[in-house]
N, C-alpha and C positions, 0 to 999 in steps of 0.2 A: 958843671951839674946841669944847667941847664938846657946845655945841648944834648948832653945824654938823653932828658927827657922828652926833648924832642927827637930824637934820634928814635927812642921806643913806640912814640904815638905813631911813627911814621911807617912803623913797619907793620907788615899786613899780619891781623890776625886768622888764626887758625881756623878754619869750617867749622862747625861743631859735624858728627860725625850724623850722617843722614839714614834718617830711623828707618825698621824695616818696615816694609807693606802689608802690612794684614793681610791674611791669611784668604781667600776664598771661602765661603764655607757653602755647600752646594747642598740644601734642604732636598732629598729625594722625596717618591712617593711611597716608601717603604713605610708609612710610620701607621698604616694601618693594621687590624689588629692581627694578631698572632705573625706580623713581620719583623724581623731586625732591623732596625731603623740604621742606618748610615746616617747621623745626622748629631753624633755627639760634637759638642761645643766645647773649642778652647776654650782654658779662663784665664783670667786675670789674675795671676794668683802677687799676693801684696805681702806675702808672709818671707823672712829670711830665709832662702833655700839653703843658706850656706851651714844654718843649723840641722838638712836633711840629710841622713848617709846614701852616698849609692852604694845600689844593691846590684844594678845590673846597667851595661852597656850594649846597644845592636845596634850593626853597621845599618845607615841608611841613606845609599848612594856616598851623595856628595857629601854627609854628614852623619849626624848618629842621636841617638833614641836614649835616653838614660832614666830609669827609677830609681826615685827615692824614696826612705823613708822616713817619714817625719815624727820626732818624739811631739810628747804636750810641747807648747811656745809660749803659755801664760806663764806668766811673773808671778810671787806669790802673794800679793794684792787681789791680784784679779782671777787667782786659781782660789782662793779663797772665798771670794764672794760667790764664785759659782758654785762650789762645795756647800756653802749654805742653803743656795737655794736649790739643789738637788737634793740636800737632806729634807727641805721644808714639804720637800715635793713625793719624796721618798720615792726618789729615782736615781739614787745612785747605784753603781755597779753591783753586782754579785760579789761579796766577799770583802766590799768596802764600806767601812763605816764612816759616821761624822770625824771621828776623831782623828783618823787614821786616811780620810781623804786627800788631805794634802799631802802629805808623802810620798804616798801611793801614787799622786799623780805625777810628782816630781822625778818619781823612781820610772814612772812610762808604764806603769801597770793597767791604767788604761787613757783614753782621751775625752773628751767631753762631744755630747753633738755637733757637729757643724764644724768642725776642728779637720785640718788636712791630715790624713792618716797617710799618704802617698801621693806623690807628685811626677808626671814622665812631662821630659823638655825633651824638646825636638830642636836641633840646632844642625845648622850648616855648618864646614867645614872649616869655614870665616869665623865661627863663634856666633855669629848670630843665630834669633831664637826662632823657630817658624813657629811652633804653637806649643802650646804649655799644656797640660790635661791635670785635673785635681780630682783625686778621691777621697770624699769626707769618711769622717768618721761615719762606722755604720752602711758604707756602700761597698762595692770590694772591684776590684783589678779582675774582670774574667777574664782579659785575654791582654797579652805583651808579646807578642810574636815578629821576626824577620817575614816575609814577605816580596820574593824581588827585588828591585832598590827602595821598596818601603816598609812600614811599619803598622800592621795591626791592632788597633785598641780599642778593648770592650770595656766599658764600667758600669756594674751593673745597679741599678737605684730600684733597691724593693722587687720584683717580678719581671722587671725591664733592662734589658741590657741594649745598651747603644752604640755603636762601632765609630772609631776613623778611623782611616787608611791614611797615612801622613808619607811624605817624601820629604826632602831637601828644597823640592819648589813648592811645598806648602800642604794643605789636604786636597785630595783626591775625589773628584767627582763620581759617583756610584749610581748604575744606574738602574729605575724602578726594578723592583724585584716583583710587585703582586703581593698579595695575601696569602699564598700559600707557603711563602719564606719562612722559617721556621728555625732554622741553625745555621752556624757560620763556624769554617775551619780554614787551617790551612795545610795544603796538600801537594806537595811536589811545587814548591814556589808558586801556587795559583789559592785565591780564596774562594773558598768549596761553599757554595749555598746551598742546602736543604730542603724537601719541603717535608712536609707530613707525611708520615708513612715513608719519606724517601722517594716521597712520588715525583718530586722536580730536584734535578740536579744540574745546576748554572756554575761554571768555573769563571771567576771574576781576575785579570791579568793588568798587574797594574801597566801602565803605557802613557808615555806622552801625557800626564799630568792625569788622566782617567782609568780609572776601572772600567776594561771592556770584557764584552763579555764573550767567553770559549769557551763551548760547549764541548 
């Protein structure tokens, strides 16, 4: 017995497996007014994804892009306590009452503020995550699009809508657009920028880790 135990101290343990590298995130000068800002933020999302359905898969290069959709996640403790206080508040849904709140939430008939409504993970081929994007309750998904070997994403918060361009080697540096930028599409494998009136047309080409720009 006791050689066995010395026999297992003796043997080498395992690596622990070496975490990935955050992501770049490259703040452009788009974020003035009337431009599309390039400059949405991973998060950190801490909630069980494996309670989210996906809804859609796109290839992205070395890897791929998947949304999901996430029901309520509270318990009915804590979907309770907040039913109270929307009722106290008299801010709960259209068509939902005090009495009738908890079920309804449980049923997914609707979710509460601040609650993940939609979640897109970006993963390498390896499984690992390059960056996560979270859409609360109340914000919405404008854009989920292929792109080249990447991935377009708008989420838009109130009158603002914020873009990444994500690869397999992480997000994609974008570069200043000006004030006249206005809209964003994509169009024959290139991301189409807009301005007013149509008056500036920039084709944005993802390459080599950057959005470059062809006119």
């Amino acid at each position: 017995m006791i050689a066995l135990l010395l026999l297992l101290l003796a043997a080498p343990s395992k690596k622990p497996p070496k975490p990935v590298k955050p992501v770049e995130l490259h703040r452009t000068q788009t974020e003035r007014a009337g431009s599309p800002p390039f400059d949405l933020v991973p998060s950190e999302v801490s909630a069980d994804l494996a309670k989210c359905r996906v809804e859609e898969t796109l290839p992205m290069g070395a890897g791929t892009a998947e949304k999901r959709s996430c029901g309520g996640m509270l318990d009915a403790e804590a979907a309770t306590r907040r039913c109270k206080d929307a009722a106290r508040r008299d801010s709960l849904p259209q068509g939902v009452t005090k009495d009738s709140c908890l079920a309804d939430y449980q049923r997914g008939k609707f979710l509460f503020p601040g609650e993940i409504r939609e979640v897109i993970i970006a993963r390498r081929r390896d499984g690992k995550t390059v960056a996560t994007f979270q859409v609360l309750s109340g914000d919405l998904l404008a854009t989920f699009q292929p792109v080249g070997d990447a991935v377009l994403i708008g989420i838009s918060v109130g009158e603002r809508v914020a873009f990444a361009v994500v690869s397999s080697h992480g997000i994609l540096k974008a570069p200043p657009l000006g004030d006249e930028a206005v809209d964003v599409e994509v169009a024959h494998g290139r991301i189409r920028v807009t301005g007013k009136a149509r008056a500036m047309h920039v084709d944005l080409v993802p390459q080599n880790g950057v959005l470059k720009v062809e006119k």
